[in-house]
NUDREN-111023 format. One record per residue (C-alpha): residue number from 1; residue in three letters; x, y, z. Coordinates in steps of 0.2 Angstrom, whole numbers. Layout:
// residues N
ATOM  pos  code   east  north     up
ATOM  NUM   ALA      X      Y      Z
...
END
This chain:
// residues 344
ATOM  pos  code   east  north     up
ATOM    1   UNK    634    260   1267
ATOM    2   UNK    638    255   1252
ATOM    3   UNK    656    245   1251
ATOM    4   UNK    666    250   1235
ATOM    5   UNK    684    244   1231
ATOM    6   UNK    696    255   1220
ATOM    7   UNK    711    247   1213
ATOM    8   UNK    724    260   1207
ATOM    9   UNK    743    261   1210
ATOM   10   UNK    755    272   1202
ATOM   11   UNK    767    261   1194
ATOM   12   UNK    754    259   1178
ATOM   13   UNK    764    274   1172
ATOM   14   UNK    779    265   1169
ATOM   15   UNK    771    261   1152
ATOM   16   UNK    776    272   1142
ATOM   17   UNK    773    272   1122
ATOM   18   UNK    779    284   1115
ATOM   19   UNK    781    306   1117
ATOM   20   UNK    766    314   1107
ATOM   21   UNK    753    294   1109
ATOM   22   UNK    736    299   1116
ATOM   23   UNK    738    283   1129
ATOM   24   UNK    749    292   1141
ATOM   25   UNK    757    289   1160
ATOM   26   UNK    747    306   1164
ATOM   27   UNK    730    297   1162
ATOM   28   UNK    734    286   1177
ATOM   29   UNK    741    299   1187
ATOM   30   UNK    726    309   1184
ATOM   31   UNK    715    296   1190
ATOM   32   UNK    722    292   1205
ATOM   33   UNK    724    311   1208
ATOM   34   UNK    705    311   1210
ATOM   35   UNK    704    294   1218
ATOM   36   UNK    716    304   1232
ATOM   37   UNK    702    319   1234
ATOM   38   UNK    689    306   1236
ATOM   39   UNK    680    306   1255
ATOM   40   UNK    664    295   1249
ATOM   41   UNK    662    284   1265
ATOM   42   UNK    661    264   1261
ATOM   43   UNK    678    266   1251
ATOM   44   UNK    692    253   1251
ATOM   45   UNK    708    256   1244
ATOM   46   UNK    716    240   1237
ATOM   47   UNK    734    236   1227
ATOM   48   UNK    734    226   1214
ATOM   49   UNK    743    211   1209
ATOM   50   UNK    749    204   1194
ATOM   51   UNK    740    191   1183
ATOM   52   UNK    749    174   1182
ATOM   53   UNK    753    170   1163
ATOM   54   UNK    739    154   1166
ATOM   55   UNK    727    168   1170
ATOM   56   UNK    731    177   1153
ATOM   57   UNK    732    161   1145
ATOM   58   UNK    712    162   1147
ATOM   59   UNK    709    172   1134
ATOM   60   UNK    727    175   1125
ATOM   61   UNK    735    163   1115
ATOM   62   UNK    755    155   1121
ATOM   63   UNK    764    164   1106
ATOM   64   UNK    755    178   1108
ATOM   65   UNK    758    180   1126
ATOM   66   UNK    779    176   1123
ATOM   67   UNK    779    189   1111
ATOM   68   UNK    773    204   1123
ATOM   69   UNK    784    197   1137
ATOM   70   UNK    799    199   1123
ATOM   71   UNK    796    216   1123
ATOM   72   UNK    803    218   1140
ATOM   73   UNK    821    216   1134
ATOM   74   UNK    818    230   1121
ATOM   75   UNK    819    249   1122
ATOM   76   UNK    805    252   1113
ATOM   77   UNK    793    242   1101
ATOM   78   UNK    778    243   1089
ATOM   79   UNK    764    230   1087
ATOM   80   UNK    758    244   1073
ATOM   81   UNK    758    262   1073
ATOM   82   UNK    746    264   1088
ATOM   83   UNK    752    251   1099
ATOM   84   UNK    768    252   1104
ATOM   85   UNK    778    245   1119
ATOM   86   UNK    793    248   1131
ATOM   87   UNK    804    238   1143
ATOM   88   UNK    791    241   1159
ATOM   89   UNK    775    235   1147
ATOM   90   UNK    774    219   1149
ATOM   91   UNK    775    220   1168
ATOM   92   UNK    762    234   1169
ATOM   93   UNK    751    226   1157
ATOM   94   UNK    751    210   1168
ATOM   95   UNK    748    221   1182
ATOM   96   UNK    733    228   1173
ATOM   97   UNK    726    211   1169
ATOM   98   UNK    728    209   1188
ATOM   99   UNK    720    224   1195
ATOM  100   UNK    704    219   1184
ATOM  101   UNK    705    202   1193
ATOM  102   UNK    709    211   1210
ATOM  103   UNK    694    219   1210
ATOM  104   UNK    683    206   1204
ATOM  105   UNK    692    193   1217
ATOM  106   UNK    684    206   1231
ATOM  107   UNK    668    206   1224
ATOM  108   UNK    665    189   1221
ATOM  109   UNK    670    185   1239
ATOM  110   UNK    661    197   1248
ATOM  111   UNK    673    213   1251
ATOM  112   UNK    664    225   1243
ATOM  113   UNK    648    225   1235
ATOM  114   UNK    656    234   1219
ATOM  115   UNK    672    239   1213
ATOM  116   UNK    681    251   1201
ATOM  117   UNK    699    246   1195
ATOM  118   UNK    709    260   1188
ATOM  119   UNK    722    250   1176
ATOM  120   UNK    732    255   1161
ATOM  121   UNK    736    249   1147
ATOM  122   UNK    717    249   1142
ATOM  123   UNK    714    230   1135
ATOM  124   UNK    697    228   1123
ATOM  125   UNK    704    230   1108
ATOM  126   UNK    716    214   1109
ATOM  127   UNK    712    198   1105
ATOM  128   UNK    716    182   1108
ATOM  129   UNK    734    184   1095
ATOM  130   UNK    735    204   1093
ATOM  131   UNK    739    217   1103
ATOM  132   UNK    730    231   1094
ATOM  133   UNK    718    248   1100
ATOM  134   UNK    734    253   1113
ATOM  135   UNK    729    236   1122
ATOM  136   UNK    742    224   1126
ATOM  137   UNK    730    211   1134
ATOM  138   UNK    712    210   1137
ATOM  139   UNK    708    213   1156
ATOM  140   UNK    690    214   1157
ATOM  141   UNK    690    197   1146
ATOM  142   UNK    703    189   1155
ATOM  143   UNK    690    194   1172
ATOM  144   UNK    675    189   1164
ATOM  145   UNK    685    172   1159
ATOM  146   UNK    692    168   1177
ATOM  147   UNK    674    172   1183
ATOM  148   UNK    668    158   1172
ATOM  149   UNK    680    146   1173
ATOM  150   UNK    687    147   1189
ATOM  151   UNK    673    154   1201
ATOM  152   UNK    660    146   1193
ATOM  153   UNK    649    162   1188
ATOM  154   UNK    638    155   1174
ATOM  155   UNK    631    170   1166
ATOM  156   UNK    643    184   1167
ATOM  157   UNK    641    202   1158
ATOM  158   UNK    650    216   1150
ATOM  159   UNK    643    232   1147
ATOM  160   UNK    656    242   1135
ATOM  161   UNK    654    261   1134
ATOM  162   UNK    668    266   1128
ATOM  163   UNK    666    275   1110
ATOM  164   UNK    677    264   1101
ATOM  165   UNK    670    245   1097
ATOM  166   UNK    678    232   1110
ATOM  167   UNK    681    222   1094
ATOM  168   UNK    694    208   1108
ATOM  169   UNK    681    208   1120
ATOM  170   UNK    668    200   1108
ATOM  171   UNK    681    188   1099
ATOM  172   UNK    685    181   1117
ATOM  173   UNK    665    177   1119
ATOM  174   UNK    657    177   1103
ATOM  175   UNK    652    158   1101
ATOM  176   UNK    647    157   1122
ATOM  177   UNK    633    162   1130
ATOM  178   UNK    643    161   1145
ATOM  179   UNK    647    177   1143
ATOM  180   UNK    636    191   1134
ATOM  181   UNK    644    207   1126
ATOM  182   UNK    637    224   1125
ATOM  183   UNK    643    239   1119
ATOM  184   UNK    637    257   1113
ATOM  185   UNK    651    263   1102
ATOM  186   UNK    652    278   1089
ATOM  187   UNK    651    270   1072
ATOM  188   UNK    659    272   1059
ATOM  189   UNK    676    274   1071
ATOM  190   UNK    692    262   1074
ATOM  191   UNK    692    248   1073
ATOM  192   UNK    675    245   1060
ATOM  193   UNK    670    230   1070
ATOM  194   UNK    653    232   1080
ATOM  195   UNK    640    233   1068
ATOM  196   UNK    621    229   1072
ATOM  197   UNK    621    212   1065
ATOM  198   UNK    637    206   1073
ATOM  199   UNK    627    196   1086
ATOM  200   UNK    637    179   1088
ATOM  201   UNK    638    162   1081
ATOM  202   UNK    634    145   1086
ATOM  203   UNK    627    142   1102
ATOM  204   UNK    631    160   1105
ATOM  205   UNK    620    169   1095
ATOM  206   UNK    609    183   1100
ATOM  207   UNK    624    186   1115
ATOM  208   UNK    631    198   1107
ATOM  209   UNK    623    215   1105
ATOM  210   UNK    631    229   1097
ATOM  211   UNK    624    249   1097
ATOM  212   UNK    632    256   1082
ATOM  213   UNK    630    276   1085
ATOM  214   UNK    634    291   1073
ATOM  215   UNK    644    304   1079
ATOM  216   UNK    636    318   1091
ATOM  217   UNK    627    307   1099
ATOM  218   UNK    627    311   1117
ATOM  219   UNK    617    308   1136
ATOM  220   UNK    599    305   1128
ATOM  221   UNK    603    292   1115
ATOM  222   UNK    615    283   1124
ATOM  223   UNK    602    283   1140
ATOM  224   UNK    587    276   1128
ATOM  225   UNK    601    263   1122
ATOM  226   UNK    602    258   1137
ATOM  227   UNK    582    258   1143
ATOM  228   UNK    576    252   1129
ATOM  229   UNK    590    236   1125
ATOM  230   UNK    602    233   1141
ATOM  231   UNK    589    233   1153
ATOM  232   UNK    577    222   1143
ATOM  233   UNK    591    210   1139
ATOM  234   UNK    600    212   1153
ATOM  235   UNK    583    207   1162
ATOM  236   UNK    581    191   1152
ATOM  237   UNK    600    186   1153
ATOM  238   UNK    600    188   1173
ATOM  239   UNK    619    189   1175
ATOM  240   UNK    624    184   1190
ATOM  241   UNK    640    195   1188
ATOM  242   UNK    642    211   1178
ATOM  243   UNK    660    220   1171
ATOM  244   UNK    662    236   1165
ATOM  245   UNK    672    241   1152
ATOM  246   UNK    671    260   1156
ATOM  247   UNK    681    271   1143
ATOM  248   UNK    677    289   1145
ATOM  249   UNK    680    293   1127
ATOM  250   UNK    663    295   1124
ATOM  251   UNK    665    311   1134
ATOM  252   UNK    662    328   1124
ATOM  253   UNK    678    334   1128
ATOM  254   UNK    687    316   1122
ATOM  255   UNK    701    321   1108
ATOM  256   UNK    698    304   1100
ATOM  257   UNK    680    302   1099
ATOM  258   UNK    667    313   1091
ATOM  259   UNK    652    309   1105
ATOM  260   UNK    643    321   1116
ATOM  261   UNK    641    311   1133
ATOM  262   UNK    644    319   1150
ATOM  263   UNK    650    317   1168
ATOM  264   UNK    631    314   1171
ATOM  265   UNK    628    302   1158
ATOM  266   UNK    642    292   1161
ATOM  267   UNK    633    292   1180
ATOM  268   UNK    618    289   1171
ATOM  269   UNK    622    274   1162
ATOM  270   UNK    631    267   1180
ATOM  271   UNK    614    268   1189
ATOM  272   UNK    607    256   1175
ATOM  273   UNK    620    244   1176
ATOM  274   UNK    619    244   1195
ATOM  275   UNK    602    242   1194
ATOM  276   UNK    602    225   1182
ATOM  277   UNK    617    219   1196
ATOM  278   UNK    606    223   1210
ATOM  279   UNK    593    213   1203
ATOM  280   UNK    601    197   1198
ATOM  281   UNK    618    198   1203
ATOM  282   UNK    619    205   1222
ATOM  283   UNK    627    220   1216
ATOM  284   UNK    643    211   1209
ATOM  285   UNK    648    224   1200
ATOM  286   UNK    665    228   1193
ATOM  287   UNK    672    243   1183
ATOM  288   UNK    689    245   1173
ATOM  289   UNK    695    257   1165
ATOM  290   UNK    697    257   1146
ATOM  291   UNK    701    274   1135
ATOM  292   UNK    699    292   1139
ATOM  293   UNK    711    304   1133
ATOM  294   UNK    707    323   1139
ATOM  295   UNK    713    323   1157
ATOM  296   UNK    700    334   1166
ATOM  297   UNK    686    322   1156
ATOM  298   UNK    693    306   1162
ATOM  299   UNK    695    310   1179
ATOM  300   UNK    676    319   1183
ATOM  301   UNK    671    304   1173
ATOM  302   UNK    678    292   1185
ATOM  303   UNK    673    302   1199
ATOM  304   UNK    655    302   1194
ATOM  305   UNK    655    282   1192
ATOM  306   UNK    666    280   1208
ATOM  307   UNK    650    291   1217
ATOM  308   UNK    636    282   1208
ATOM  309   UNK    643    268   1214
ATOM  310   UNK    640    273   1233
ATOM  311   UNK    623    276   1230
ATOM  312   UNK    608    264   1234
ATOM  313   UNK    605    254   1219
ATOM  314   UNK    587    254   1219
ATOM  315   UNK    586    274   1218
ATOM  316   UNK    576    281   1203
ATOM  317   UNK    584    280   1187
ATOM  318   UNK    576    298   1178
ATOM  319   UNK    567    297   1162
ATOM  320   UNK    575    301   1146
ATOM  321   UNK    576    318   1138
ATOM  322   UNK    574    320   1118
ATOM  323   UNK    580    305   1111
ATOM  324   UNK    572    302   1094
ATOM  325   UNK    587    302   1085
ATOM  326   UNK    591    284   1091
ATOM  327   UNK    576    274   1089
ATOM  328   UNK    577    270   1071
ATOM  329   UNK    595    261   1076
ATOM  330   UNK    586    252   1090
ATOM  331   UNK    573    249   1081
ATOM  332   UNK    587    238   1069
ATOM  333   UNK    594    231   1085
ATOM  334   UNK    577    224   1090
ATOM  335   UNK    573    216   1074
ATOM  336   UNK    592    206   1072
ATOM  337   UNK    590    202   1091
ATOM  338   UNK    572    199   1092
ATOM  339   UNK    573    179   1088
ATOM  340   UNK    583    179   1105
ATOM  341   UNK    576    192   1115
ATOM  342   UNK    558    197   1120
ATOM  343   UNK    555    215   1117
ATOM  344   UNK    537    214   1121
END
């Protein structure tokens, strides 16, 4: 039986920015809606706690961090027109922060062989001095960070399928090969970050690797992305922990995006990740939740992640169906990454 750790609590809708903005109080309680229905046997119900300001201070910088707790004396306030904060932000975004590091605490000692945390505020987009992209602080950074530098994990990484570029996430890492960063992401699409050659500098170079897609891409191309770049990389990099960001904006249905991914696929791309974790990793494997905006889509989304994750890891990944739409992009990906990676 395969042990799995959901971190989701109800009080992440007390962010709240805003009437008619897409990043709503309704997507948590959507989730944990479904997390409610949920009778998969191995499942652990855990609370999360909130990140200390040291623990932020991993990736975040101290001004940055005193002007997002500020906002917790204010009504209502706005980094820029899509990110925008309220008197409960701060505290929920430091509770999002700790959800992420919740689940990876349970992982890395044992509890659970993987874990998905259900959070909100989403956190990729901000950096180390902006809040930006609907994030306030970057949770799956500021994981992938205490991984590194307080448990000692020397190769730690993040897979990002969420449609839009985690242009934070690949700040946080882009000189280390500590970390390494992958993401599929529609292109061209907020924030513009992500393009093929954005693969690092300095001793980090080649551990970043970005899959710039066009829009109406969906379960094929993203599934050859994956085949024919994570798994080969992934392979070579033997992470000995690997992080999720798992938007679900990617998703047909998704008001945001422009992508044609499904339940399965989201599924689909799970197994693969499982499968490099189950390899090098023991199956450390932790998800968070990033964007997803149309309800019904976010939660079967989950769901289907949530159930892969029950599954043996070593069970067959299926071939791909038509994909040749990709393989001139992947074909580009190779040839910037191919003085780092062998694509024999």
């Amino acid at each position: 039986m395969i042990k799995t750790a959901i971190v989701a609590d109800r009080r992440y809708a007390r962010h709240f920015a805003g009437r008619s903005h897409p990043e709503r109080p309704e997507r948590i309680e959507a989730m944990v809606d479904m997390v409610d229905t949920l009778r998969r046997d191995g499942l652990v119900r855990l609370s999360p706690r909130q990140a200390g300001l040291e623990e932020v201070a991993l990736c975040h910088e101290p001004d940055y961090i005193a002007a997002v707790e500020r906002t917790a004396t204010l009504d209502r306030y706005a980094f820029d027109s899509d990110t925008r904060a309220s008197r409960d932000s701060f505290h929920t975004a430091l509770l999002a922060a700790g959800g992420v590091l919740t689940a990876a605490e349970a992982v890395a000692d044992g509890e659970a062989e993987n874990a998905f945390a259900i959070v909100r505020p989403p956190g990729h987009h901000a950096t180390a001095s902006r809040a930006m992209g609907f994030c306030l602080f970057n949770n799956v950074a500021i994981a992938a960070a205490w991984l590194v530098r307080v448990r000692g994990f020397r190769r730690v990484l993040i897979v990002d399928w969420d449609v839009h570029h985690g242009n934070g996430t690949q700040d946080c890492f882009y000189s280390t090969r500590e970390v390494l960063y992958f993401s599929t992401h529609q292109f061209p699409l907020y924030p513009g970050t992500g393009s093929l050659d954005e693969i690092g500098t300095g001793e980090g170079t080649g551990f970043t690797v970005n899959v710039p897609l066009p829009a109406a891409f969906g379960d094929p191309e993203y599934l050859r992305a994956f085949d024919d770049l994570l798994m080969r990389i992934g392979r070579q990099y033997r992470p000995e922990f690997v992080l999720i960001s798992a938007g679900f904006d990617a998703h047909f249905r998704d008001p945001l995006g422009a992508m044609q991914v499904t339940e399965d696929g989201f599924a689909a791309m799970a197994r693969r990740v499982r499968r490099i974790a189950a390899e090098f990793a023991q199956e450390r494997i932790v998800a968070a939740l990033e964007g997803g905006y149309d309800l019904r889509a976010l939660a079967e989304s989950g769901k289907s992640v949530i159930e892969e994750f029950g599954r043996e890891a070593d069970e067959p990944i299926r071939p791909v169906g038509d994909s040749e739409r990709v393989i001139q992009i992947l074909e580009r990906c190779r040839y910037a990454l191919s003085p780092y990676w062998d694509f024999a």
